[in-house]
N, CA, C and O atoms as CSV, one atom per row, in Angstrom:
chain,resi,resn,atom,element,x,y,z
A,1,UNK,N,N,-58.094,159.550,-62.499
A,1,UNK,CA,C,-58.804,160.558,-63.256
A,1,UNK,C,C,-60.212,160.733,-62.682
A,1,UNK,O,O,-61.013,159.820,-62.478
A,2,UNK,N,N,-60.416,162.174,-62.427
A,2,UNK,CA,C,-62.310,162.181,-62.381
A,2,UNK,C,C,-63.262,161.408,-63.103
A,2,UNK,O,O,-64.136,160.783,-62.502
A,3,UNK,N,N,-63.160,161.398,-64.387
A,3,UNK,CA,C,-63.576,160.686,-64.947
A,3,UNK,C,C,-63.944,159.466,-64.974
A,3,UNK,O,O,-65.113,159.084,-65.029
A,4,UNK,N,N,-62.653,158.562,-64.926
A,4,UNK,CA,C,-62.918,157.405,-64.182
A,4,UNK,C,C,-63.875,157.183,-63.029
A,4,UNK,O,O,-64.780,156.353,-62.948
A,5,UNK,N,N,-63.453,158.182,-62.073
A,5,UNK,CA,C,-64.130,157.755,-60.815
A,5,UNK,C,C,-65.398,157.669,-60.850
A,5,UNK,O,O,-66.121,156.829,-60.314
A,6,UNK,N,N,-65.796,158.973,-61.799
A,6,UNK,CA,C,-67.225,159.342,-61.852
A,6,UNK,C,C,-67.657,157.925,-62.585
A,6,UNK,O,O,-68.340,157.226,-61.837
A,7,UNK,N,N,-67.492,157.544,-63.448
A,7,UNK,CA,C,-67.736,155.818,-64.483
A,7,UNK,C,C,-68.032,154.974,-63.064
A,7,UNK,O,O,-69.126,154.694,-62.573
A,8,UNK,N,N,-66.411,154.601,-62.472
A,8,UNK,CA,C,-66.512,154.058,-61.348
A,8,UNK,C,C,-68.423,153.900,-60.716
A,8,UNK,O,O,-69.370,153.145,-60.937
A,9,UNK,N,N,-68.150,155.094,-59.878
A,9,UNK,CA,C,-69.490,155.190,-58.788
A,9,UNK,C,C,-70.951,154.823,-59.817
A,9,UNK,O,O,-71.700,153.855,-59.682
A,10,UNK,N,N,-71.025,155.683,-60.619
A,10,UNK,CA,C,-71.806,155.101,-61.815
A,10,UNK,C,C,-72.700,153.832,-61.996
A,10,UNK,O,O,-73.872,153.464,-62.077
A,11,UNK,N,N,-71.265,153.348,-62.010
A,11,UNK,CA,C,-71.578,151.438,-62.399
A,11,UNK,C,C,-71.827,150.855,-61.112
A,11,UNK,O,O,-72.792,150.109,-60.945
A,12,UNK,N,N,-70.820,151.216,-59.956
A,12,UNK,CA,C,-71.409,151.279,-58.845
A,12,UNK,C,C,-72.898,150.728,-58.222
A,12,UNK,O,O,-73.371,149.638,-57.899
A,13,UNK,N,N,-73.407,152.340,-58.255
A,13,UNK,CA,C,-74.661,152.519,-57.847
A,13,UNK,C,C,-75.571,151.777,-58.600
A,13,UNK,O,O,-76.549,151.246,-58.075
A,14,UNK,N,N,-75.294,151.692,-59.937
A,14,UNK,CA,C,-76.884,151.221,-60.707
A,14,UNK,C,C,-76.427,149.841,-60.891
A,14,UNK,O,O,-77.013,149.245,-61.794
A,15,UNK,N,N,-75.220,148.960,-60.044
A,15,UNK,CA,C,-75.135,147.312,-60.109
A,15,UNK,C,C,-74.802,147.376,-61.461
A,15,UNK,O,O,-75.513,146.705,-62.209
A,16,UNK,N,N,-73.877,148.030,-61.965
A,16,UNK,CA,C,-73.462,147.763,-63.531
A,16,UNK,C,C,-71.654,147.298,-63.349
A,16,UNK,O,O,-70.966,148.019,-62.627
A,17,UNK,N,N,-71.116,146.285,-63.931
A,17,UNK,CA,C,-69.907,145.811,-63.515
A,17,UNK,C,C,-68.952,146.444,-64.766
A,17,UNK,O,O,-69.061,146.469,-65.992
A,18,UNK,N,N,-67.787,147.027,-63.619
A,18,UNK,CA,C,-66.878,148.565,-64.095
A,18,UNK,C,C,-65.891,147.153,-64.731
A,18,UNK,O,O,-65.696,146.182,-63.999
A,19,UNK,N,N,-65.410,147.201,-65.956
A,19,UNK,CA,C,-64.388,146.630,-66.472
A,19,UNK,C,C,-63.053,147.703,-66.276
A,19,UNK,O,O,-63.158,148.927,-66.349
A,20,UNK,N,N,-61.572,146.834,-65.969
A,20,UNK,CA,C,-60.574,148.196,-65.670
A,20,UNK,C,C,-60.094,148.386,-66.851
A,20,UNK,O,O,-58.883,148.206,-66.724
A,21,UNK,N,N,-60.384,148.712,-68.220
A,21,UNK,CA,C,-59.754,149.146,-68.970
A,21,UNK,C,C,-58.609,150.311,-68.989
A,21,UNK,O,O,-57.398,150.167,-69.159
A,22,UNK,N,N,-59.386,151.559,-68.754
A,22,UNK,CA,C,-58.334,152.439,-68.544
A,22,UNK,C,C,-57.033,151.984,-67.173
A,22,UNK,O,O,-55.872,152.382,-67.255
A,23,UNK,N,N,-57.273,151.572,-66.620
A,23,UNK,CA,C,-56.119,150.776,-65.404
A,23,UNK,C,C,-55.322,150.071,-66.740
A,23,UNK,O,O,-54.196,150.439,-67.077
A,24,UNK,N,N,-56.006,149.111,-67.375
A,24,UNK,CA,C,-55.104,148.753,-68.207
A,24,UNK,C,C,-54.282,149.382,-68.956
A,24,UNK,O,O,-53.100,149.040,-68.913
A,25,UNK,N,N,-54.602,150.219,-69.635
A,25,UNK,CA,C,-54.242,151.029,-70.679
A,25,UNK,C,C,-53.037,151.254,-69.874
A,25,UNK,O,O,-51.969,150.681,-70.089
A,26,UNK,N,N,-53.331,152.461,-68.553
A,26,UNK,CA,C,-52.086,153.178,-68.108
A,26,UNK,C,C,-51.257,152.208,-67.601
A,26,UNK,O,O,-50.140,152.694,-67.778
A,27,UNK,N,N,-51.053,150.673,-66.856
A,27,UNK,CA,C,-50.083,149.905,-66.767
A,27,UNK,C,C,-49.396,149.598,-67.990
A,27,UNK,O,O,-48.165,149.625,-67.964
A,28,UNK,N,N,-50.092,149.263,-69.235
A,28,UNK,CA,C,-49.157,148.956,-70.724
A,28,UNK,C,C,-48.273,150.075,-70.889
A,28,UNK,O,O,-47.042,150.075,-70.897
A,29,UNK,N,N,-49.176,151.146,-71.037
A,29,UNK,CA,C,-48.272,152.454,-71.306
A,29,UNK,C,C,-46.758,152.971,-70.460
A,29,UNK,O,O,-45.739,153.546,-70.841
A,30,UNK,N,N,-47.111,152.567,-69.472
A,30,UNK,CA,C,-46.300,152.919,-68.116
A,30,UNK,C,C,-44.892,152.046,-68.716
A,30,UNK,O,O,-43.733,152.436,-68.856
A,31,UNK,N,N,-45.360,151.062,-68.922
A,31,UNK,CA,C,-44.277,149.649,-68.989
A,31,UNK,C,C,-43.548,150.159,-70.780
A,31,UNK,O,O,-42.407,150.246,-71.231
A,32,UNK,N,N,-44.394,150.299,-71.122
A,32,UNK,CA,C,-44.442,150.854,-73.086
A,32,UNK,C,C,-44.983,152.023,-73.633
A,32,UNK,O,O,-45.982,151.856,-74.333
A,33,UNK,N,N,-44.550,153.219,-73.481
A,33,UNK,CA,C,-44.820,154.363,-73.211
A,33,UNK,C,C,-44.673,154.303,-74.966
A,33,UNK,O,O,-44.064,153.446,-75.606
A,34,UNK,N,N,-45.540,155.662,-75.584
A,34,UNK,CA,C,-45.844,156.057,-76.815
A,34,UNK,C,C,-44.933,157.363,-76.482
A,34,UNK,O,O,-44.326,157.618,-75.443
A,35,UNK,N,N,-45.034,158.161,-77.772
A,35,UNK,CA,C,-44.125,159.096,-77.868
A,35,UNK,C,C,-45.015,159.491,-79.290
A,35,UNK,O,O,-44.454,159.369,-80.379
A,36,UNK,N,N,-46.197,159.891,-79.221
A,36,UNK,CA,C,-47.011,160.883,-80.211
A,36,UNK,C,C,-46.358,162.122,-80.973
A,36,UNK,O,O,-45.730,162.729,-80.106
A,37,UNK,N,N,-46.199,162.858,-82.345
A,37,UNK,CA,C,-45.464,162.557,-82.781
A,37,UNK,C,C,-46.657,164.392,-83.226
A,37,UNK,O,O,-46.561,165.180,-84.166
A,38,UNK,N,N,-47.638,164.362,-81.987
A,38,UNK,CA,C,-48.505,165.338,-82.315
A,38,UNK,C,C,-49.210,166.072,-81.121
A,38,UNK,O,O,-50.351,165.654,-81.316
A,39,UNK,N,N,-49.316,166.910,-79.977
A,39,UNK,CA,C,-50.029,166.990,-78.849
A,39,UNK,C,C,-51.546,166.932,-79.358
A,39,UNK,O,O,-52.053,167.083,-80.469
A,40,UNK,N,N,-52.091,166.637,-78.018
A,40,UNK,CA,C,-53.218,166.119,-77.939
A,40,UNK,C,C,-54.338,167.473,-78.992
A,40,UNK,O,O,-55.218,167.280,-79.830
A,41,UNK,N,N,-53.760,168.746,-78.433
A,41,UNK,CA,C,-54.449,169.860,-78.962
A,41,UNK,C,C,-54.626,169.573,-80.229
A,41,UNK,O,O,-55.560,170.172,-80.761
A,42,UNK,N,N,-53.921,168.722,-80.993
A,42,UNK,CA,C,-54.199,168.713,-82.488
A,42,UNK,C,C,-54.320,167.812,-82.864
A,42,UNK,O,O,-53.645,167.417,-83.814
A,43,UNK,N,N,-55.557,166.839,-82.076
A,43,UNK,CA,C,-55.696,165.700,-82.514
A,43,UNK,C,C,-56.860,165.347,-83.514
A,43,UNK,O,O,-57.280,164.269,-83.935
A,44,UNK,N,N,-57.214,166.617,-83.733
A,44,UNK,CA,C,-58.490,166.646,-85.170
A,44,UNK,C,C,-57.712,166.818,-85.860
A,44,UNK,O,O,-57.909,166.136,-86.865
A,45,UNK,N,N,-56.861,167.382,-85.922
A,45,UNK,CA,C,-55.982,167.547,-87.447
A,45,UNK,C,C,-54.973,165.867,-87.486
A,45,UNK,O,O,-54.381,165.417,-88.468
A,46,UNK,N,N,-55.028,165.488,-86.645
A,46,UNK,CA,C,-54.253,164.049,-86.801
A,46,UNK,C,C,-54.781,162.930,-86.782
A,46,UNK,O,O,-54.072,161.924,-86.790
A,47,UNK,N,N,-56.539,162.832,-86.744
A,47,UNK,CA,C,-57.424,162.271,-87.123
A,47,UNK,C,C,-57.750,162.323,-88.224
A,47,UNK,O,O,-58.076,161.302,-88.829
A,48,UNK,N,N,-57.753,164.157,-89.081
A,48,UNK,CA,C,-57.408,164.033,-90.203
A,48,UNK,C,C,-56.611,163.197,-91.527
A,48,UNK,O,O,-56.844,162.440,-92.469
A,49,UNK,N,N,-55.499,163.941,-90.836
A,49,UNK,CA,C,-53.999,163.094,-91.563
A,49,UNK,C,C,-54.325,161.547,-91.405
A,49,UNK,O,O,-54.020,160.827,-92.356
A,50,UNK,N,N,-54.956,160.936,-90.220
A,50,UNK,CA,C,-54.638,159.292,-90.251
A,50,UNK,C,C,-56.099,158.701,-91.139
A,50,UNK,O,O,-56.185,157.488,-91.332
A,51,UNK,N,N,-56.983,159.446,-91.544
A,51,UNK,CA,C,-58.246,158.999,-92.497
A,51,UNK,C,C,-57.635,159.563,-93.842
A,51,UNK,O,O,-58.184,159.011,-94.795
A,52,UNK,N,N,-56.818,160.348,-94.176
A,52,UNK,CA,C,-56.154,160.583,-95.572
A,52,UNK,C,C,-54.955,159.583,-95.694
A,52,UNK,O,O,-54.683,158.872,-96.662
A,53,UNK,N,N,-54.395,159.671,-94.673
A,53,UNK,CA,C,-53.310,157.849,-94.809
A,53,UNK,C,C,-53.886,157.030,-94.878
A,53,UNK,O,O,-53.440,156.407,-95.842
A,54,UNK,N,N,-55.467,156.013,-94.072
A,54,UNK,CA,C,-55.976,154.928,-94.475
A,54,UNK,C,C,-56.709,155.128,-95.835
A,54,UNK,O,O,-56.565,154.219,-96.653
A,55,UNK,N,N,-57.663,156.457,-96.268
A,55,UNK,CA,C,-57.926,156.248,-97.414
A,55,UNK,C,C,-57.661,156.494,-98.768
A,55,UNK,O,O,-58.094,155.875,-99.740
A,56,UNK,N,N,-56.978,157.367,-98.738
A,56,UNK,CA,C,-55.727,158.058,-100.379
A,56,UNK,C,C,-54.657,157.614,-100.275
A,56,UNK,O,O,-54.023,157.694,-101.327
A,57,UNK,N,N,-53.981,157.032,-99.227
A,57,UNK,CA,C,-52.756,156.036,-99.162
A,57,UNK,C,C,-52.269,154.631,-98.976
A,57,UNK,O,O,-51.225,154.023,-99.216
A,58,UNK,N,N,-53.770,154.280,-98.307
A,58,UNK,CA,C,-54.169,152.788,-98.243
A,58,UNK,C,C,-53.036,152.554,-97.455
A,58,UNK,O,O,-52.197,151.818,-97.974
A,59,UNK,N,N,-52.731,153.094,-96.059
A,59,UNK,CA,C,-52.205,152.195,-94.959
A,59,UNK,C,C,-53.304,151.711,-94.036
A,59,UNK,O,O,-54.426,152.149,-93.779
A,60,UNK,N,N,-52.697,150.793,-93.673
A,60,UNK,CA,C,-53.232,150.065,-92.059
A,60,UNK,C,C,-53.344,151.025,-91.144
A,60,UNK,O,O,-52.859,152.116,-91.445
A,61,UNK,N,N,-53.943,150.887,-89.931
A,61,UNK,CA,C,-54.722,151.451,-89.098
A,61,UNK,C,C,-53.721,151.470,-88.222
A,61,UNK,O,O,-53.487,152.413,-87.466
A,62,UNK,N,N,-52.995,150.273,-88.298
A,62,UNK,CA,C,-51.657,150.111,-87.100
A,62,UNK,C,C,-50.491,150.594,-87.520
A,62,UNK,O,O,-49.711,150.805,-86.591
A,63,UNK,N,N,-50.139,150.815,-88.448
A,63,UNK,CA,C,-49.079,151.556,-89.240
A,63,UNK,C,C,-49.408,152.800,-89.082
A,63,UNK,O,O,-48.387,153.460,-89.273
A,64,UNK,N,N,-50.470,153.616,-88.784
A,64,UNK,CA,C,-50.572,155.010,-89.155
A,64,UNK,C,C,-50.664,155.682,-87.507
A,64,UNK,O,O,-50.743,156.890,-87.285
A,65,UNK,N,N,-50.628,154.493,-86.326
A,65,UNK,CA,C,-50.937,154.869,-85.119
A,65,UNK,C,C,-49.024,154.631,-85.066
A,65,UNK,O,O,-48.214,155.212,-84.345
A,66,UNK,N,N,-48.843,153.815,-85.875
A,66,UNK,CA,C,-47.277,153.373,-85.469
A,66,UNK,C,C,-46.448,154.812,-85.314
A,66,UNK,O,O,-46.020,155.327,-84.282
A,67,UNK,N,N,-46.364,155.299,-86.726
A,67,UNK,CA,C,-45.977,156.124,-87.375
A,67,UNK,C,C,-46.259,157.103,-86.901
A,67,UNK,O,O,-45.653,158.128,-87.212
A,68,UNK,N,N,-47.337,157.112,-85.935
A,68,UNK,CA,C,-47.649,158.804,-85.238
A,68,UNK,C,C,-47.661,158.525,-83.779
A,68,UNK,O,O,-48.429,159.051,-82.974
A,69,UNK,N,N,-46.304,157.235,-83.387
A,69,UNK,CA,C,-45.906,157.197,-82.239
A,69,UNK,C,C,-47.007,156.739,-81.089
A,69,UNK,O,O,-46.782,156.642,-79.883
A,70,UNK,N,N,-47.951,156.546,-81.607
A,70,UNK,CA,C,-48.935,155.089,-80.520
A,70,UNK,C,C,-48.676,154.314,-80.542
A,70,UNK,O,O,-48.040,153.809,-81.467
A,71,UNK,N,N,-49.132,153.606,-79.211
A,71,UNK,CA,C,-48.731,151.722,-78.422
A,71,UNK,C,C,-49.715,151.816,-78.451
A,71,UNK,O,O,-49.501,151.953,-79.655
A,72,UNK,N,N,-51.146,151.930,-78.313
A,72,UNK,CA,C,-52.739,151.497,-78.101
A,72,UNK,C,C,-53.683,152.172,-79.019
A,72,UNK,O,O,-54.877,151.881,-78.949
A,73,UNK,N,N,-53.183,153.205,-80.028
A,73,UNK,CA,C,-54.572,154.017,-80.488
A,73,UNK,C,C,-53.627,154.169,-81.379
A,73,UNK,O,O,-52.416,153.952,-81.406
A,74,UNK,N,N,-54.861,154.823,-82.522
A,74,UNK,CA,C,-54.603,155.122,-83.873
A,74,UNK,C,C,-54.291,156.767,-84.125
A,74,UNK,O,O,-53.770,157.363,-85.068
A,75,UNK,N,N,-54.772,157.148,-83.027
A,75,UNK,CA,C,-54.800,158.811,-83.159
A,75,UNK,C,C,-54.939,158.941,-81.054
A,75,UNK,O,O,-54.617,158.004,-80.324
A,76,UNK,N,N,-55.379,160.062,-80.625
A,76,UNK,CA,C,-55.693,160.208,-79.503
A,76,UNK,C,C,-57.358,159.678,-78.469
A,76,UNK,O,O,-57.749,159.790,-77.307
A,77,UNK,N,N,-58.023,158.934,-80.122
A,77,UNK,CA,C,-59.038,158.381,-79.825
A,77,UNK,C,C,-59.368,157.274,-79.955
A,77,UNK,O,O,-59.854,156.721,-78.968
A,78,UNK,N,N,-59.251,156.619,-81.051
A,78,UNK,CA,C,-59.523,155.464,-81.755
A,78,UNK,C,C,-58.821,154.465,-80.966
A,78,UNK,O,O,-58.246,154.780,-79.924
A,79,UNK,N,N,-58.840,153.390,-81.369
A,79,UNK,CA,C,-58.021,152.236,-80.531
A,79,UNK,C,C,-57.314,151.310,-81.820
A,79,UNK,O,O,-57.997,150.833,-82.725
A,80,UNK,N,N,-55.992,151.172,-81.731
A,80,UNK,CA,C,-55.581,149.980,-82.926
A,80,UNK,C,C,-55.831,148.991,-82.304
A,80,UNK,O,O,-56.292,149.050,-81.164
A,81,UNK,N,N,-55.476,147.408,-83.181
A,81,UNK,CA,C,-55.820,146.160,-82.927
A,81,UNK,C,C,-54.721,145.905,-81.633
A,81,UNK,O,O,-54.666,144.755,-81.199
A,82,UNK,N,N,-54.063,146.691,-81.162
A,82,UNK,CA,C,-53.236,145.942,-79.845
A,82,UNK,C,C,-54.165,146.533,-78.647
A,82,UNK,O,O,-54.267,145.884,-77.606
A,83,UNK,N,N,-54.919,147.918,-78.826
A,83,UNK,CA,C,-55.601,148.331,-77.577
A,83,UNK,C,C,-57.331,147.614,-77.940
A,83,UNK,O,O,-58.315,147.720,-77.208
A,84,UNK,N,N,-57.280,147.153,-78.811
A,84,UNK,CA,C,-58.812,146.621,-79.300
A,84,UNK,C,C,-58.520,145.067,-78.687
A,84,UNK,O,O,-59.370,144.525,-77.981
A,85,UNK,N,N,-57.271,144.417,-79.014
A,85,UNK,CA,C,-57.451,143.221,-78.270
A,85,UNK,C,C,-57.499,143.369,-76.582
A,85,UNK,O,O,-58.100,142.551,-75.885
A,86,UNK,N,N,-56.686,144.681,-75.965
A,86,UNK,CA,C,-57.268,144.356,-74.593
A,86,UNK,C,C,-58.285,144.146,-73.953
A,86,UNK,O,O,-58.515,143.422,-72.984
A,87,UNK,N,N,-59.151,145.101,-74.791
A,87,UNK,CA,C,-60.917,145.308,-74.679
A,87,UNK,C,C,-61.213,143.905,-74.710
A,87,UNK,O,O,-61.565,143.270,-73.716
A,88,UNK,N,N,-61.020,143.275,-76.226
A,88,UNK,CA,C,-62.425,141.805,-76.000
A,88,UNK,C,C,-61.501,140.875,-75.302
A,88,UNK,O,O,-61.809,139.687,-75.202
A,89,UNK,N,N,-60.458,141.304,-74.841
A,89,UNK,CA,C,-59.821,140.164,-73.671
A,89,UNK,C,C,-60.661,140.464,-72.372
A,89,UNK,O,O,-61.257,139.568,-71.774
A,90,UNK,N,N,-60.668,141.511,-72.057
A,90,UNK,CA,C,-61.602,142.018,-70.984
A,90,UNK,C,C,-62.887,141.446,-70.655
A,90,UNK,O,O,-63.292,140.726,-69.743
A,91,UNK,N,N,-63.464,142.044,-71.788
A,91,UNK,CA,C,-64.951,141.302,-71.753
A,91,UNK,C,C,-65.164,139.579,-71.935
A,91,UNK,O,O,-65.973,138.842,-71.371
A,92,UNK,N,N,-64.336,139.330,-72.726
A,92,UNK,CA,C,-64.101,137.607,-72.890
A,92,UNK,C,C,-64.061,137.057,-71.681
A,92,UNK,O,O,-64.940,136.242,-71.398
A,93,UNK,N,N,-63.037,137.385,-70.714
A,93,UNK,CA,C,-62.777,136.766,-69.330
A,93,UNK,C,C,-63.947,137.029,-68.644
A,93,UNK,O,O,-64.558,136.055,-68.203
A,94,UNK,N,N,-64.574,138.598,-68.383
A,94,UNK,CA,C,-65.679,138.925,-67.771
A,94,UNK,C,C,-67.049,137.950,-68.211
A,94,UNK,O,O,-67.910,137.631,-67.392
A,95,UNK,N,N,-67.067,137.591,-69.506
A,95,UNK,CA,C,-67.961,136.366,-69.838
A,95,UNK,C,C,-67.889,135.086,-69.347
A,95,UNK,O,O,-68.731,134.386,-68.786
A,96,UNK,N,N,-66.581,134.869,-69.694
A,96,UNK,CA,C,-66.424,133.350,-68.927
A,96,UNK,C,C,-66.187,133.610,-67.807
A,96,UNK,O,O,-65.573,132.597,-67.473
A,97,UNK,N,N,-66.235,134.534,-66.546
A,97,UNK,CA,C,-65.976,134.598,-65.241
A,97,UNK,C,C,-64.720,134.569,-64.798
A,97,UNK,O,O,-64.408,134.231,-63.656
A,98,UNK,N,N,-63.811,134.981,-65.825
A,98,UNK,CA,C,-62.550,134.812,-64.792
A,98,UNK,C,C,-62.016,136.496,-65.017
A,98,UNK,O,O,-61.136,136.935,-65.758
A,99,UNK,N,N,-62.595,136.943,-64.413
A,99,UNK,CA,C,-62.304,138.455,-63.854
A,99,UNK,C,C,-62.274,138.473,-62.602
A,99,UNK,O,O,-62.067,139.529,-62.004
């Protein structure tokens, strides 16, 4: 992605150390692909729906990403606790040095 790259050079140049999250992401996915249940175009309205399921229906955060066909996120943004643990696995190792 551009995006990435642009992050990439970024961190790069100003000696800031690039964690591969998104690398991660797309190997899980690749291996455990989601099947969203909504295109991306309507992911305010399914950010919607998943803050009226956690708060007038009182589901979980992971149930409502379940249910709308995510492996890592709650909606097309957010992250549930399986893409939130890759993160502080990331940084955890990057702390203790084994990155």
């Amino acid at each position: 992605s551009d995006h990435i790259k642009s992050i990439k050079e970024v961190a790069r140049s100003t000696g800031v150390t690039y964690l591969p999250f998104y690398e991660m992401m797309l190997d899980y996915l690749e291996k455990q692909p989601g099947d969203p249940t909504y295109p991306i175009e309507k992911a305010k309205m399914g950010m919607t729906i998943a803050c009226f399921k956690r708060y007038i229906l009182r589901k979980d955060w992971d149930s409502i990403g379940e249910s709308s066909g995510f492996q890592l996120h709650i909606d097309y943004l957010h992250l549930n606790s399986r893409g939130a643990s890759m993160v502080t696995g990331l940084i955890e190792d990057f702390i203790q040095g084994n990155n």
